[in-house]
C-alpha atoms as a printed R data frame, in Angstrom:
   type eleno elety resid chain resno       x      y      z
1  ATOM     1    CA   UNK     A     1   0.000  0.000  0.000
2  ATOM     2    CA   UNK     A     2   1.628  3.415 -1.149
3  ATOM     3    CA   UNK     A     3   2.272  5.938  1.439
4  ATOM     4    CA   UNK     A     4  -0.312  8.506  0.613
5  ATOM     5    CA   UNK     A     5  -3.510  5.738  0.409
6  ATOM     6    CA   UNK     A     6  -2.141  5.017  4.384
7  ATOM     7    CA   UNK     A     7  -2.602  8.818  5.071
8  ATOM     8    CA   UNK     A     8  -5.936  9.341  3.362
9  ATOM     9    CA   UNK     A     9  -7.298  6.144  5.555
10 ATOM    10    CA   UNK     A    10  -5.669  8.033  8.953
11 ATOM    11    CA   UNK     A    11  -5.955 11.659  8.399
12 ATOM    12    CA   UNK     A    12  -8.909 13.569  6.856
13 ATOM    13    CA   UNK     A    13  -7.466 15.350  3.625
14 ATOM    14    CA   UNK     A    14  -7.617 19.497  3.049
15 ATOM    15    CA   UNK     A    15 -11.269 19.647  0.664
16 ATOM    16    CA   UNK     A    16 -12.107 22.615 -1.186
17 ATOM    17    CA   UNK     A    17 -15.105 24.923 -0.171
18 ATOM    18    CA   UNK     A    18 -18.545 24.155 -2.055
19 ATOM    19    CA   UNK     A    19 -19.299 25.709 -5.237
20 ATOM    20    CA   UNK     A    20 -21.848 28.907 -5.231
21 ATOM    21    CA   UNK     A    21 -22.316 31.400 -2.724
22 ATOM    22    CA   UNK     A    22 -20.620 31.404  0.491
23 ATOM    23    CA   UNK     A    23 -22.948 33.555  2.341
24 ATOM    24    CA   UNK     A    24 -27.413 33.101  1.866
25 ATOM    25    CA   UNK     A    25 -29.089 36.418  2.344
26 ATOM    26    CA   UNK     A    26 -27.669 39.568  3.673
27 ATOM    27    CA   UNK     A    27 -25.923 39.747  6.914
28 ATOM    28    CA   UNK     A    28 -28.002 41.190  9.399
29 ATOM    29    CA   UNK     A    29 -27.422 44.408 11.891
30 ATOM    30    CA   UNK     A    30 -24.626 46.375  9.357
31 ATOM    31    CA   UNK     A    31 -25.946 48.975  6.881
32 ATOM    32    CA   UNK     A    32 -23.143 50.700  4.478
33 ATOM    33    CA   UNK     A    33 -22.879 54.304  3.362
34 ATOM    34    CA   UNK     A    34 -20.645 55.633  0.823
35 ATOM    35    CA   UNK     A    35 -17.501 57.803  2.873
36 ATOM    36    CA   UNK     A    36 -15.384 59.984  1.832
37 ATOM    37    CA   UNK     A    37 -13.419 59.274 -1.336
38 ATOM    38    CA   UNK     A    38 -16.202 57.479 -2.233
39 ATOM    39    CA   UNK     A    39 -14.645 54.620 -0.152
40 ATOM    40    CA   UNK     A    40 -17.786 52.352  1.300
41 ATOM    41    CA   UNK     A    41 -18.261 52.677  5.223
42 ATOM    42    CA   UNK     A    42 -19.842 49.708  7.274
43 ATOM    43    CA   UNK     A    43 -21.873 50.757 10.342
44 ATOM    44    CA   UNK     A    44 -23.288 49.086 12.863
45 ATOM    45    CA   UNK     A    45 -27.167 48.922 12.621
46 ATOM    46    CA   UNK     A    46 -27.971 49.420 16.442
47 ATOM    47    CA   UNK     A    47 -25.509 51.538 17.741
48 ATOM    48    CA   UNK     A    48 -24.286 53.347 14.600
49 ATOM    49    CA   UNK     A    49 -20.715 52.936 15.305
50 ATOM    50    CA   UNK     A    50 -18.831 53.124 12.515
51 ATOM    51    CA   UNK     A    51 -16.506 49.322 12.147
52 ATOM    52    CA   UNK     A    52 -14.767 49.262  9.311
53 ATOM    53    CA   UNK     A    53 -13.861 51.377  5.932
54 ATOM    54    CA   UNK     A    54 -12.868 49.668  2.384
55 ATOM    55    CA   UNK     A    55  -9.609 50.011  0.712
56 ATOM    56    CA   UNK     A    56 -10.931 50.308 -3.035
57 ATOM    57    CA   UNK     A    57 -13.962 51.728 -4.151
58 ATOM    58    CA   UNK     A    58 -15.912 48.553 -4.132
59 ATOM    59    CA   UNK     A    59 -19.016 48.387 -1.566
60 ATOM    60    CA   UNK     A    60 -19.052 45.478  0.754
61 ATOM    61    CA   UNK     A    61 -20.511 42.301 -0.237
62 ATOM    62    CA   UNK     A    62 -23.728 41.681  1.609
63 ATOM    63    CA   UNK     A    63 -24.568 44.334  3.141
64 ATOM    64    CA   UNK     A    64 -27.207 46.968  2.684
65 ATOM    65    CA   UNK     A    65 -27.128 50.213  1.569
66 ATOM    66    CA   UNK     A    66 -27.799 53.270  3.609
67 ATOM    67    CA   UNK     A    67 -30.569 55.702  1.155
């Protein structure tokens, strides 16, 4: 028995993640505005605390928009 069958019987192997999206629906309690720059700006739904600011002008995945 080759060396590698012996591992795949003892050790589960590195798989990669399933096809389509990664995330269903929108994720909840973070609204995004556009900042200045026109750099996107997530914010926290409930508080309004500002958490985190993108690095290209590309909005955030998933998240709402602020009107």
């Amino acid at each position: 028995m080759s060396p590698i069958r012996q591992l795949k019987e003892v050790f589960f192997l590195a798989k990669n993640p399933p096809k389509g999206p990664g995330r269903r629906g929108a994720v909840k309690g973070r609204s995004q505005f556009t900042g200045p720059g026109g750099h996107s700006v997530k914010r926290d739904a409930s508080t309004g605390r500002i958490l985190d600011m993108k690095a290209d002008l590309k909005p955030f995945k998933g998240v709402r928009r602020e009107k």
